[in-house]
DODO-753617 format. One record per residue (C-alpha): y, x, z. Coordinates in steps of 0.2 Angstrom, whole numbers, plus 5000, padded with zeros to 4 digits. Example, Ala and Ser with C-alpha at 12.3 -4.5 7.8 and 13.67 -1.06 7.14 Angstrom:
% DODO-753617
497850625039 499550685036 
***
This chain:
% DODO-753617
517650024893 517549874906 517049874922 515649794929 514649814913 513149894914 513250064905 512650104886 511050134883 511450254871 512550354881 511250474887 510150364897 508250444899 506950344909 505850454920 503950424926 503650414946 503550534956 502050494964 501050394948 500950224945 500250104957 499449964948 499249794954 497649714963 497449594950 495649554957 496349534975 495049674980 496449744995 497049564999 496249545017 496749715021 498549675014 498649515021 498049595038 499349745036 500849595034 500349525048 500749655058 502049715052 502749505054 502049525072 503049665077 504649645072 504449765055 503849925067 502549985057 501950105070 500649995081 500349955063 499750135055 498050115055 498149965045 499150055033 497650195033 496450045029 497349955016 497750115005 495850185008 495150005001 496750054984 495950224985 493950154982 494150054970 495350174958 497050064962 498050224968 497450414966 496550484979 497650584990 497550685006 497950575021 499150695027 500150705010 500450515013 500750535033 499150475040 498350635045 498550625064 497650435064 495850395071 495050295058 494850155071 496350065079 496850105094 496350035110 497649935116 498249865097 498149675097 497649655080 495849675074 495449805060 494849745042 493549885039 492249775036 493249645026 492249535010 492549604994 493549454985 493249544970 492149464953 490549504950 491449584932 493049624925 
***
């Protein structure tokens, strides 16, 4: 055996599915603006995704919509104690009412 070899994969090895499901990409940019928004923020303060939350709530509502992610209860995902608008004193703007960049058809 050497070391710093990655081990056999024949030895055992069994892949296993996620824990949560997949999560597919937005391949149509549907979520982008509210992505785009959500990184913002988080650029904006430092990684603290707390004054951020609500972005968070916006960005996985818009995966939820439009089948990107399974539907899920807001406090299984830690979003359960959030307004659905931002808070007052947030400096960013929320992107509930961002275009859908997606085609006409698939």
């Amino acid at each position: 055996m050497s070391f710093g070899r990655p081990p056999s994969v024949s030895a055992g090895f069994q892949s296993a599915p996620p824990d949560r499901g997949s999560f597919p990409l937005d391949h149509y940019g549907e979520c982008k603006d509210f992505m785009k928004v959500y990184l913002d923020c988080l650029r904006k303060n430092s990684s603290n995704s707390t004054p951020c939350r609500h972005l968070n709530r916006e960005y996985l509502d818009c995966r939820m919509d439009r089948g990107l992610m399974g539907r899920d209860e807001w406090r299984n995902l830690g979003l359960d104690n959030l307004q659905s608008s931002p808070p007052e004193t947030s400096p960013e703007g929320s992107v509930k009412n961002a275009p859908n960049n997606a085609p006409s058809s698939p």
